[in-house]
C-alpha positions, 0 to 999 in steps of 0.5 A: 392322381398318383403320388410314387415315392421311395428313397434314393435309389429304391427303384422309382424310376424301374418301377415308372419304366414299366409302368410306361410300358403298360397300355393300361396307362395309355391316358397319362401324363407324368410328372418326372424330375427329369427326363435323363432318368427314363429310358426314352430311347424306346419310349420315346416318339415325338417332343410336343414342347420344351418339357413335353414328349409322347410316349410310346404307350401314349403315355404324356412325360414332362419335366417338374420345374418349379412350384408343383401348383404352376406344374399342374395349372399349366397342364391343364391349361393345355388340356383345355386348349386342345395342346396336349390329348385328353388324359385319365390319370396324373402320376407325380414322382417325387424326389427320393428325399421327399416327405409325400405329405405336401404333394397330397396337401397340394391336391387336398387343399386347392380348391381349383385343383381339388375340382379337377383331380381326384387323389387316388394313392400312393405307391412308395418303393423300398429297396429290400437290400438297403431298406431295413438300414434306409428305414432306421437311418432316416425318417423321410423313408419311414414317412414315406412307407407309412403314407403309402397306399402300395408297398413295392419291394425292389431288387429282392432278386438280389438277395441269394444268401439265407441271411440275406433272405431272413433280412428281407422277411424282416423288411416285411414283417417291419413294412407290415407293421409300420403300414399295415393297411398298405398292399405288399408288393415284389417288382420282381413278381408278374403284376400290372398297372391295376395292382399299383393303382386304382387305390382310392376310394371309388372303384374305378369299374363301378365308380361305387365306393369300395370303403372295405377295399380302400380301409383295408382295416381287416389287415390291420387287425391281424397284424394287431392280433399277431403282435399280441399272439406272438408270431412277429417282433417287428413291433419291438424293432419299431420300439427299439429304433425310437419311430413311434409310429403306429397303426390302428383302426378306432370302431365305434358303433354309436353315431356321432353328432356332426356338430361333435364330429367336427369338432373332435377332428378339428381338435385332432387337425389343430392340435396335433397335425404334423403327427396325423401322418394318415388318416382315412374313414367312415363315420356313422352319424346321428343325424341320418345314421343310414348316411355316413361320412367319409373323410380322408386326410394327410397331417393337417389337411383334410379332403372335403368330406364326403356324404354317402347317399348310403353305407355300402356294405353291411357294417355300419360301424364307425371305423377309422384308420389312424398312421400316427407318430407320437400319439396314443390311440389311447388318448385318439379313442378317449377323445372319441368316446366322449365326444359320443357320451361313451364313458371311459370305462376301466380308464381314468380320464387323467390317463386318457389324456396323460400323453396330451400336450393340450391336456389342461384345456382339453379338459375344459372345454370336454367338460 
């Protein structure tokens, strides 16, 4: 399953008629607002239903009405039934207005559906004309680029003037900064299907888990190491728009007791949700350290974790990339670090904890 999600009027829909067009995509079904906003004139061959028509490319289109749960119960009741052609891949466009949060909650945390989909990404369109404003005016488009796993720049070929051009190199050094693991795209470039989707954790060729492809954390180095070095402002434009969302990426090479693992996520889950915008890693654990966990999860809901048979490259540090609004890693690497018995070092407790709004009984129950 594929969430693709962007503000009103960045372009999803441009974005999903090409998309339709690629006979990478011959295998899936579509879940559109309407049906007005496609071009169905030259996609469209033959109405299966009421809500239902096939595409040329083979893809399957229908409508969204109503609860997104019944959408997707009866899509695969219809599959099961023999109604509608096998399909590989499910994309969902939600409304430009849209925090994508509950859309990957509904997958993540049903456990019928959560049986039947695996959740791959999500691809957000951002308008380079309007975007740096749409970004600072409303906070349902920053939580929508923060979440994304693909990061598609509509309507750059617009933009002729030099003012213009350094305004869209200020969207990127901003959309970097905000998602800096998120793959940066131009709709305007030669791209495929291939380079929006497949951005989960399995390699679709290999069906391996591809943990370096999918963390991404390599990028969200150096976008730290620029901003300490000097060679961006976009972190003192986040500052001064007052979003308070960051990226980073926690690294630990001591395994973690499961008992102490869960717990420090479930503290992190409880206690602090709805500011958990993403988080997604691999944890080393100390009761079989060759056999690490992966966990994925939006706000306060977490996929099932998953145990590796193996670590699947030669790193087998711990590492964790956190979107977060309103907390510090501070206090995230502080919780994590005496979950291990790591100490503090150079940092008092009291100020690792200083931003905690549970300070008082975090204390006592690490105590």
């Amino acid at each position: 399953m594929t969430v693709l999600t962007g503000f009103l009027g960045a372009g999803k829909t441009t974005l999903l008629n090409r998309l339709l067009q690629d006979p990478a995509l011959a295998r899936t079904v579509v879940l559109i607002n309407e049906f007005g906003e496609i071009g169905l004139d030259h996609l469209f061959v033959e109405k299966i239903d009421g809500d239902m028509v096939m595409m040329a490319s083979g893809c399957l289109c229908c409508t969204l009405r109503g609860d997104l749960i019944d959408a997707l119960e009866n899509l695969l009741r219809r599959l099961d039934n023999g109604r509608i052609p096998p399909f590989d891949r499910l994309i969902i466009e939600t409304t430009g207005l849209a925090d994508p949060a509950p859309v990957l909650h509904t997958i993540m945390s049903h456990p019928y559906l959560l049986l039947r989909f695996r959740l791959d990404g999500v691809v957000t369109v951002v308008d380079a004309v309007n975007g740096e404003a749409t970004l600072v005016a409303h906070p349902e488009a920053v939580r929508q680029a923060a979440v994304a796993d693909r990061l598609v720049l509509s309507k750059c070929d617009l933009l002729q003037s030099d003012e213009e051009k350094r305004a869209l190199e200020r969207l990127r050094e901003r959309l970097s900064t905000l998602n800096p693991t998120a793959r940066l795209l131009d709709v305007s470039e030669s791209f495929d299907a291939e380079h929006l989707l497949d951005a989960g954790l399995y390699n679709p060729a290999t069906k391996a888990p591809d943990v370096a492809r999918w963390l991404n954390a390599e990028n969200l180095a150096k976008a730290d190491h620029d901003h300490r070095h000097g060679h961006g402002n976009a972190h003192d434009d986040v500052n001064r728009h007052g979003e308070s969302i960051r990226a980073f990426c926690l690294t630990s090479e001591t395994p973690m007791p499961p008992s102490a693992c869960d717990l420090f996520l479930e503290i992190l889950r409880n206690a602090h949700g709805p500011n958990l915008l993403r988080v997604k890693g691999i944890i080393a654990l100390a009761d079989d350290p060759n056999r690490p966990l992966i966990i994925h999860g939006v706000q306060h809901i977490f996929h099932p974790p998953v145990r590796l048979d193996a670590w699947p490259d030669a790193d087998h540090r711990t590492r964790i990339v956190f979107i977060v609004k309103d907390l510090s890693p501070h206090f995230i690497q502080g919780l994590h670090d005496a979950f291990v018995g790591k100490p503090n070092i150079g940092q008092p407790d009291a100020m690792a904890l200083a931003d905690n709004p549970l300070k008082p009984s975090l204390g006592g129950l690490l105590a």
